[in-house]
Every structure is written in structure tokens, then in C-alpha cells.
C-alpha positions in Angstrom: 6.9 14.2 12.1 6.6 13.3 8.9 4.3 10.5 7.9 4.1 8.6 4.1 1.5 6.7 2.6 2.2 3.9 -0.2 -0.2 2.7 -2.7 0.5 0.6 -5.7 0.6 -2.0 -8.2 0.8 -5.6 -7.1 4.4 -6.3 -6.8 5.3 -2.8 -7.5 8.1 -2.3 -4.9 6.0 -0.8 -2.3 7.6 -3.1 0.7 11.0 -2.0 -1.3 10.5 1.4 -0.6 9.0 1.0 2.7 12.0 -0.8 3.8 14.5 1.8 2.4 12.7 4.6 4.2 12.8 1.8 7.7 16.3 1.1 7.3 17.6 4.7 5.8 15.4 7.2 7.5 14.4 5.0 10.7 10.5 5.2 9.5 8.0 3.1 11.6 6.3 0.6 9.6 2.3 0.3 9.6 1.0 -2.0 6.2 -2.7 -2.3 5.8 -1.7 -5.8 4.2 -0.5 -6.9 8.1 -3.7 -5.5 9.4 -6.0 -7.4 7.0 -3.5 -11.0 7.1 -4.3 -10.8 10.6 -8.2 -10.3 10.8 -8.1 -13.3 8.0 -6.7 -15.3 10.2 -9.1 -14.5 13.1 -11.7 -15.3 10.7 -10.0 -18.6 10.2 -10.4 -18.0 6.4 -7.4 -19.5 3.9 -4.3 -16.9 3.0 -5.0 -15.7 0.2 -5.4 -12.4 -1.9 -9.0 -13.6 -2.2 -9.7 -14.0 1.4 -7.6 -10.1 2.1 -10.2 -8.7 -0.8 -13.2 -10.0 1.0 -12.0 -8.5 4.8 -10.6 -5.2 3.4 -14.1 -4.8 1.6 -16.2 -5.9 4.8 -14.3 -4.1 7.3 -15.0 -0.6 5.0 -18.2 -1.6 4.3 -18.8 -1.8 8.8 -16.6 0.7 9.5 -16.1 2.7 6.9 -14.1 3.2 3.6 -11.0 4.7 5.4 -11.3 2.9 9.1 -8.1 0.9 8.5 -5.9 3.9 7.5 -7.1 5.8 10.2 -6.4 2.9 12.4 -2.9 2.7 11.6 -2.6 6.4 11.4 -3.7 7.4 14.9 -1.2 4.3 15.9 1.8 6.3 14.1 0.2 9.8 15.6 0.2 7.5 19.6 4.0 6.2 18.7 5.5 9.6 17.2 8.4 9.8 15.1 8.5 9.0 11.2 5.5 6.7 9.4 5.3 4.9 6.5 1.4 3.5 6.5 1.8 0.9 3.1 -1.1 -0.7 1.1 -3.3 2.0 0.1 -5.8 1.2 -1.7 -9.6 3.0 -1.4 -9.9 6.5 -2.6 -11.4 7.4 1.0 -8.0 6.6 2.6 -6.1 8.6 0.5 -8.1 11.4 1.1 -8.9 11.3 4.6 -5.3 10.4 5.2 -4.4 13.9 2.9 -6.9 16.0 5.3 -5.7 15.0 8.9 -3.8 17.8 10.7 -0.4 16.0 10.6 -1.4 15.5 6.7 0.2 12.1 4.9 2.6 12.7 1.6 1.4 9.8 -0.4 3.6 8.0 -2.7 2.3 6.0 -5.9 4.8 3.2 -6.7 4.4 1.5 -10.3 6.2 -1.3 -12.4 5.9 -2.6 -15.9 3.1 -5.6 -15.4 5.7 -8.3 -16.1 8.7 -6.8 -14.6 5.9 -6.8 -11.1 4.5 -10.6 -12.0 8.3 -11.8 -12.0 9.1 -10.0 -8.2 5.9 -11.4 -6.7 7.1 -14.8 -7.8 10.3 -14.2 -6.3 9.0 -13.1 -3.1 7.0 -16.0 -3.0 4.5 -15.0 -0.1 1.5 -17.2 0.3 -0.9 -14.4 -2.2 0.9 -14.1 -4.7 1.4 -18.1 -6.2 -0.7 -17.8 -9.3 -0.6 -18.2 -12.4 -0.1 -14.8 -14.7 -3.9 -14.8 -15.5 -4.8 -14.7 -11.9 -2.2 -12.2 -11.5 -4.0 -10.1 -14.1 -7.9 -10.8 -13.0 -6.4 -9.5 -9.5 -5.0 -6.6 -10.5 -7.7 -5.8 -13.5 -10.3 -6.3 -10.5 -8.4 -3.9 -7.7 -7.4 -1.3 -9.7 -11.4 0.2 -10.8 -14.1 -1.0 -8.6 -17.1 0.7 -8.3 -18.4 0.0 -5.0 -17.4 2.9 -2.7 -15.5 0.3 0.0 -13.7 -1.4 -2.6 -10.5 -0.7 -3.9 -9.3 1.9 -6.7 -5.7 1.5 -6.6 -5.9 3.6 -10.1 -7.8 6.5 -8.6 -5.4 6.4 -5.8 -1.8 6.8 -7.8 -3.4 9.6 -9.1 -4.3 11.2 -6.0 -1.0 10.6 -5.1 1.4 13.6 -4.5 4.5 11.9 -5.9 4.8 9.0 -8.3 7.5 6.5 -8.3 8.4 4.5 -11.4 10.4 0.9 -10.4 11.4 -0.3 -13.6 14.9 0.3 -12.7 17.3 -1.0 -10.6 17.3 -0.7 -6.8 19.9 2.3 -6.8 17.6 4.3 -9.1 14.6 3.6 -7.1 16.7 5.1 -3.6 17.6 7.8 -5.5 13.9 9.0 -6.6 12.8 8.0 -2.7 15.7 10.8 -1.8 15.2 13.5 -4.4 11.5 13.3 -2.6 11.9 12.9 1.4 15.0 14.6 1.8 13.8 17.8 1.2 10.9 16.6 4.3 13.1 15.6 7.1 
């Protein structure tokens, strides 16, 4: 069994790479995005990227910094076969994710800022219509926070075990996800 953590830019291509390693490799998919949308709407608060910061925050802060993770982990541990857990974002989940027995390969996906600003328009999910300020303050505000249950997507690419630069075309991205998890499977 071989499971794969994803952390990220915004708009970096992780769902790209998750859905190459689904559709190539037969992968299960567990995103700590879905797990978050979902308890936002529970809460009955509005889709946003605002609304997923304040319940990823609060649900570390009660649970602790790496409960989600953890979560979806044991879930891909209960259903066997291949994992991909996406959306890593606290330090704490990369490296309690690192540790477990069946231990995660963790994957740092990056972009060029603009090159990432232009896809998340395209993809047009309900988070991601702002304006390129926003786009900035969100990522400027995600990528070093201090507060031990928020998120330090910086500090976690460079945890990561492998790094994967999307600045290329689609082909050149498969081809660095192969060079990586073939040698795994």
C-alpha cells in the first residue's frame, strides 16, 4: 500500500496530480478541502476560502493540529489499496502523516503565482472568484502563520519528500509524477 500526501500552492495542480495518480494508478482519493466544504456546510457558513480557513483552524484548534489528516488517513488504512490524501496544509500533518507505520510520501506541487491565479479562474469553483489581490492576501496569509493550528503551506513543501514544479504543460507534469511513483508501486 502505498499512500501520497499533496500540499501546495493555491491553484498549483494538486487536484491535477491527484487525478492522474486516480485515473493512472487507480489511487483512492481523500482531499482535506472535501472534508472541511462539508463541515462549512454543516455550520451553515457561506462557501468560501474564508469560511474553509476559519473550520480548518477550529477543528485543529479542538482536535488537534493533524486530526483531519489522521482522519482521512485511518479511512485509506480501513479501505486498503493506493491513497492520495490532498490539501496539506499544517506542519503537524505532514509530520504525523511522515511517522505513521504505513508512512505517507508527501508531494509539494508549485506554480509560478500568475500561471496558478489564471487556473483557479478557470476552474471556477465557488473559493477561488476573487480578484488577484485577494488571491495574493490568501495565499500571503496560508503560506506562514504562526499559530500552531494554522496553516504553513511554506513549511510544508519543505517537509515534503519530493517537489513538483507545474509550470509546464500537462505531459511534463505526468512525467515527473512517474519518474517519482513508479519506482513505489
Amino acid at each position: 500500500m502505498l499512500i501520497i500526501g499533496i500540499t501546495g500552492t493555491i491553484g498549483s495542480g494538486k487536484g491535477t496530480v491527484v487525478d492522474y495518480l486516480v485515473n493512472k494508478y487507480g489511487f483512492t482519493h481523500y482531499s482535506v478541502r472535501a472534508f472541511l466544504s462539508e463541515e462549512v456546510a454543516r455550520r451553515g457558513m457561506p462557501d468560501t476560502r474564508d469560511s474553509m480557513h476559519i473550520v480548518g483552524n477550529s477543528l485543529r484548534t479542538e482536535f488537534g493540529p493533524a486530526s483531519t489528516a489522521n482522519t482521512l488517513y485511518e479511512r485509506a488504512l480501513q479501505n486498503g489499496g493506493n491513497a492520495v490524501i490532498e490539501s496539506l496544509r499544517n506542519i503537524e500533518e505532514i509530520k504525523s502523516l511522515q511517522a505513521k507505520p504505513q508512512p505517507c510520501l508527501v508531494l509539494a506541487v508549485d506554480a509560478d503565482q500568475k500561471v496558478r491565479y489564471d487556473r483557479v479562474m478557470l476552474r471556477k469553483s465557488s473559493t477561488d472568484h476573487v480578484s488577484f489581490e485577494k488571491f495574493q492576501t490568501d495565499e500571503a496569509r496560508e503560506m506562514v502563520d504562526a499559530d500552531p493550528n494554522g496553516m504553513n503551506i511554506a513549511q510544508c513543501m519543505q517537509m515534503a519528500d519530493a517537489h513538483l514544479n507545474n509550470d509546464g504543460d500537462i505531459e511534463a507534469l505526468h512525467a515527473a509524477i512517474d519518474k517519482i511513483v513508479q519506482p513505489l508501486l
